[in-house]
C-alpha positions, 0 to 999 in steps of 0.5 A: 621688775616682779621677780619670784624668789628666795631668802634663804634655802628651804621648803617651796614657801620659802619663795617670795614675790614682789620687786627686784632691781631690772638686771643691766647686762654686762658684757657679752649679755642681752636683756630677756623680757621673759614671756615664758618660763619653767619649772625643773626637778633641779630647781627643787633641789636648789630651792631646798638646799638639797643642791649647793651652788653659789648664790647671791640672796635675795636669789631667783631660781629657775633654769629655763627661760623664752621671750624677746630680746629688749636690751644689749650689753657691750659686745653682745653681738649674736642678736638684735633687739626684737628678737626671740629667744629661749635658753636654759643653764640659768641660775647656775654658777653665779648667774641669775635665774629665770622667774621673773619678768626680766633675765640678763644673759649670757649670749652663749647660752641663748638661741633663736626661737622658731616663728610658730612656736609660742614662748611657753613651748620654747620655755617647756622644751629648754632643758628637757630638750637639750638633755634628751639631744644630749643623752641620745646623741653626744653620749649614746651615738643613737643610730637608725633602727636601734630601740630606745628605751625610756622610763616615764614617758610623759615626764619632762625628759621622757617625752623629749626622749620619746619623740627625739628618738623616733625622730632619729629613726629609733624604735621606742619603748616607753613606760608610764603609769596610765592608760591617758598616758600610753595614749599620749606615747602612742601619739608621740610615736612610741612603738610599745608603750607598757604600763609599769604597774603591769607584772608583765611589762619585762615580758613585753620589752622581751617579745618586742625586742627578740630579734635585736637581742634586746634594747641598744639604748637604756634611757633611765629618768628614774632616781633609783634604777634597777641596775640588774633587770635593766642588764638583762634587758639590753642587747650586747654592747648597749649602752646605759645612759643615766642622768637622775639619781644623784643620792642613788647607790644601787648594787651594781651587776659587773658581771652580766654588765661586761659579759654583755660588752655594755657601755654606762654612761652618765652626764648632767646637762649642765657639763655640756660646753656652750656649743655642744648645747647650741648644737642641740638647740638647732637640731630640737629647733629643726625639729620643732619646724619639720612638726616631729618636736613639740615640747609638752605643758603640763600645767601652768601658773602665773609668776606669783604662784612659783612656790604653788608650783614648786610644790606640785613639781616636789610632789611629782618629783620627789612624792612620785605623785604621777600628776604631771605629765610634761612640764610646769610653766610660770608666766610672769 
């Protein structure tokens, strides 16, 4: 098969293309002929090192993947072949990853793809869609008529928060850098949508939130938060959910942060057991069919231009070059 992958850690051309051996699943996984998949923050950070995790060279990254099930291995029980599916959590303790033509997988982490929705929405939506549902319901308890707010509000994560949010009866704020954009959140349902370059963006957030004393849901997407504006933005008992950052060391406000009785959360998608992704997986794919979840593409590649899109994933991720809005798909 055509795979993308790498040798050894470091810079996006570092990344080579060319043949593999066809993976043969092994118990209790399905042969994936992958139609679609993309590219994620965390894939960066693996690619580079930045990120440790047990890898086996010549080593496929990628998390996410959708296509259709074309092989089973012993045991595997959960689905025939034929059909679609989509999944994420690939690349990870062990397992292989995603850019390549073909994926062995577990069965645990896959999950049936909705009849109208396309591989390369499917493969978008993986991740983003899961840690959004994670963030907003497991960890935050969100619950109708609260306002959520989210930073980067056509990032990967941001537009899922957006628009799983307002599917859960939320009130939504979001930021974003561009007029484009704020049409963009608009569109998704976003009640305000605040351009962060404007300086006076916190009074905004204050008018919108008056009479609920602030926000209940602080979903933060950024790397380095600002923990002190951000508590004197919340409402009492809010709750502060944070899941980027990983070199972050921000000071840390204790006192307006207990005063407020506030509650900080902070998890990695990855934590989350096999049913408690299932069980996001068939809410994002309610969603999807009832028309209020539509995973956004920002730009795609094919297959053998991984390290060209890993670049541009970089540049926005790591540069904050602003010139992605949703998620990079490779097409093999």
């Amino acid at each position: 098969m055509r795979a993308a992958y790498i040798q050894q850690t470091g810079a996006p051309s570092v990344i080579q293309f060319g043949e593999l051996p066809t993976p043969i699943p092994a118990a209790g996984e399905v042969l994936v002929k992958i139609g679609a998949a993309a590219v994620n923050p965390i894939d960066v950070y693996i690619r580079s090192g930045a990120i440790t995790v047990p890898m086996q060279f010549p080593y496929i990254p990628g998390c996410d993947l959708a296509g259709t099930v074309v092989g089973l291995g012993p045991h595997a029980s959960r689905f025939k072949v034929g059909d679609r599916v989509w999944g994420s959590n690939q690349s990870l303790a062990g397992r292989r990853g995603t850019l390549a033509e073909f994926a062995a997988v577990g069965e645990q982490w896959l999950y049936p793809t909705p009849s109208t929705q396309s591989d390369q929405e499917a493969a978008a939506g993986a991740l983003v869609g899961i840690t959004a549902h994670l963030g907003l319901h497991l960890h935050a308890g969100l619950k109708a008529g609260e306002v959520v707010f989210v930073n980067g509000g056509t990032g990967g994560v941001g537009s899922a928060v957006v628009q799983l949010a307002k599917a859960a009866g939320a009130k939504v704020i979001a930021t974003v850098g561009s007029a484009a954009k704020q049409e963009l959140c608009r569109n998704w349902g976003a009640d305000l949508v605040v351009n962060y370059r404007d300086q006076n963006m916190d009074a905004q957030i204050q008018a919108f939130t008056k009479e609920h004393g602030g926000v209940h849901v602080w979903f933060e997407t950024q790397r380095e938060p600002t923990l002190d504006r951000t508590v004197g933005l919340m409402t009492p008992r809010g709750r502060l959910i944070l899941m980027a950052g990983r070199t972050a060391r921000p000071e840390f406000p204790v006192g307006p942060f207990y005063v407020k009785d506030l509650r900080l959360c902070g998890f990695a998608m990855f934590n989350a057991s096999p049913a408690e992704q299932r069980e996001c997986a068939s809410g994002l794919n309610t969603l999807f069919e009832q028309g209020r979840w539509k995973p956004q593409i920002g730009k795609t590649f094919p297959l053998s231009e991984a390290a060209t899109a890993h670049a541009f994933q970089e540049q926005n991720t790591l540069d904050k070059q602003g010139t992605l809005s949703g998620k990079i798909v490779l097409l093999p």
